[in-house]
C-alpha positions in Angstrom: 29.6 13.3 -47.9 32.3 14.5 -50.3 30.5 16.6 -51.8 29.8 18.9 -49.1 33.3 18.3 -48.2 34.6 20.1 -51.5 31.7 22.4 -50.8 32.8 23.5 -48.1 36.7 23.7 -49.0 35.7 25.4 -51.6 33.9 28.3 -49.1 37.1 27.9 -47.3 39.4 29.3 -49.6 36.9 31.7 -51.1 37.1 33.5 -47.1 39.9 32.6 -45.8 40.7 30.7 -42.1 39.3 32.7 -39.0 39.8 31.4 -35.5 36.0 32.3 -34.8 34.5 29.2 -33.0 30.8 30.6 -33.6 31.5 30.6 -37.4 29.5 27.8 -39.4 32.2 27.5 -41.9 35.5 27.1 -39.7 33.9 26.9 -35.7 32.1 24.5 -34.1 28.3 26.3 -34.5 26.1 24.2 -36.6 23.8 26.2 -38.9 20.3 24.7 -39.3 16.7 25.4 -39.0 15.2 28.0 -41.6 17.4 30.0 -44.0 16.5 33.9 -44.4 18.0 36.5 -47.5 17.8 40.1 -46.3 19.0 43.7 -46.7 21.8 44.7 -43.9 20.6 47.3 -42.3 23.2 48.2 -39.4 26.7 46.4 -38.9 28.3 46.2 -35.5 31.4 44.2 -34.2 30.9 40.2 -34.5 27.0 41.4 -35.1 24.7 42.6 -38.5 21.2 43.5 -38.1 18.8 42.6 -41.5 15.6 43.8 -42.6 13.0 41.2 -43.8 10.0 42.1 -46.1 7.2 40.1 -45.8 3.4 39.7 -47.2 0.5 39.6 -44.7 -3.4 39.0 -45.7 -5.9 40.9 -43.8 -9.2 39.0 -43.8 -11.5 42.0 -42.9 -10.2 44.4 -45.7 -9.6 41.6 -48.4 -6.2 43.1 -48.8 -2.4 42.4 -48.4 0.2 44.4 -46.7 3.8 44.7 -46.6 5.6 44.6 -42.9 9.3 44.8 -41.8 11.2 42.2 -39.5 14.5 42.8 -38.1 16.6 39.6 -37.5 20.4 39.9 -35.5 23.0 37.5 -36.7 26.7 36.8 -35.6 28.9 37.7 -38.5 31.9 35.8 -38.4 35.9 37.4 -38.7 35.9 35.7 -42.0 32.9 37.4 -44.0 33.5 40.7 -42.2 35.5 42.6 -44.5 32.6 41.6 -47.3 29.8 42.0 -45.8 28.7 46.1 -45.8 25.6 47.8 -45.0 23.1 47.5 -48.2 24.8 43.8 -48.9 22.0 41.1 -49.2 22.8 38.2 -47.4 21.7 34.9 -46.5 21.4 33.5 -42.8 20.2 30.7 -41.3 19.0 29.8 -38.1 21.4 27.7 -35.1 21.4 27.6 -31.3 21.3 30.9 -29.3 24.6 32.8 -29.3 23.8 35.7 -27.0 20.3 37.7 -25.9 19.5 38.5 -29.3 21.4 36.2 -31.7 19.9 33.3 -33.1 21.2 33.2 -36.7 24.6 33.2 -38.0 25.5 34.7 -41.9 26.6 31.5 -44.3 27.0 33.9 -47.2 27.1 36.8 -49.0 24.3 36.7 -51.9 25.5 40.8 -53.5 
């Protein structure tokens, strides 16, 4: 337990305080499920928009292909002055926070 405690203190003064209650660091959302690393393709207010790459076989050609997924997350007040269009970042999955949102950014990878 402590050790997630400094962990997280440690974020915390890295950031800074925000006053968002949908931000996994300082709110009350709870981050879990699957964690995703992706390229930021469009930035909007309280919102970021990533671009997944991702391998898929096809059986018939004996052959793999590349394809694209596009993943909305909430970006919360304290990671929005870092986070810029081109960034990787890292976002995991949490309960539904609007009609599109179901990931929230814990951090900025580069």
């Amino acid at each position: 337990m402590k050790k997630n405690e400094e962990k997280e203190t440690n974020i915390a003064k890295q950031t800074g305080k925000c006053n968002d209650k949908k931000c996994p660091l300082h709110g009350e959302i709870s981050a879990r499920g699957r964690i995703f690393e992706g390229k930021v393709i469009t930035k909007h207010p309280k919102r970021i928009a990533i671009e997944l790459q991702r391998v898929i076989f096809i059986p018939k050609y004996e052959r793999y292909i590349y394809k694209k997924t596009k993943i909305h997350a909430h970006l919360p007040d304290c990671m929005a002055d870092n986070v810029q269009i081109g960034d990787i970042v890292k976002i995991q999955e949490c309960r539904p926070l609007g009609k599109i949102i179901h990931s929230v950014v814990v951090e900025k990878v580069k």
